[in-house]
C-alpha angles and dihedrals in degrees: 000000000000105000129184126228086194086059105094107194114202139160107273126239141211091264083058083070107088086047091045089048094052100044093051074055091061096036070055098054090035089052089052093042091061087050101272107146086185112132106226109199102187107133138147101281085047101054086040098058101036104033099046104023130120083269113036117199093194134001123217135210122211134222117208132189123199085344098306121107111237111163131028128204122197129191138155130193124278145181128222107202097182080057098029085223129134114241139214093209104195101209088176144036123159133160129169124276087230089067115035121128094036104093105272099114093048093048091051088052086047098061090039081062095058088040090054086037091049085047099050092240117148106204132027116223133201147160132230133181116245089225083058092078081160093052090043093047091044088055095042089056081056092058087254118154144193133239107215090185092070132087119193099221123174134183108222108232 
């Protein structure tokens, strides 16, 4: 795992938004460009309201590099019954394509292991898109594997 000494994580605020905003935009745009028609809707107004609201549905941590964010992490809190194990379960990382390599990624699931430590969660869970082979190789160098048993399945509300 490359790390960087020069990567600061930190919780992210409410002034994080706008840069988290535009790089979902480019996770967006990233996503479409592999083949993925699906139509991502994360946007400003969404990551305000439901990551900083009076109820949060997930919290997010920041990397920044010389002072400027470059990468986002968010996780919420989760529950294996079949373990019996808390989870942190990770339902985004991002950093910008300008920066990768460079430790960025590594640092952001760094922090996602205190976070799951400090919450007495035993695993942390995540999902990736087959088309994403950068994404799938980043998490195997992090001993991250897959469980081919599963399908992810969702009923739409």
């Amino acid at each position: 795992m490359i790390t960087s000494p020069d990567v600061l994580v930190r919780d992210a605020t409410l002034s994080d938004v706008p840069a988290i905003a535009a790089m979902a935009g480019e996770f967006a745009s990233y996503m479409r460009d592999l083949g993925d028609a699906t139509d991502l809707k994360l946007n400003a107004a969404a990551i305000e309201r439901d990551g900083f609201g009076p109820e949060p549905a997930f919290r997010g941590v920041v990397a920044e590099l010389a002072g400027e964010v470059v990468g986002y992490l968010f996780h919420h809190d989760g529950y294996d019954t079949d373990a019996a194990v808390r989870l942190l379960v990770v339902v985004d990382l991002f950093v910008t394509a300008s920066v990768r390599g460079r430790g960025v990624g590594s640092s952001l699931m760094r922090r996602a292991r205190e976070v799951a430590a400090a919450r007495s969660a035993q695993q942390i869970v995540w999902t990736v898109h087959r088309l994403n082979a950068r994404a799938r190789k980043f998490y195997k160098t992090l001993g991250g594997r897959c469980v081919e048993e599963i399908d992810l399945m969702y009923l739409q509300i």
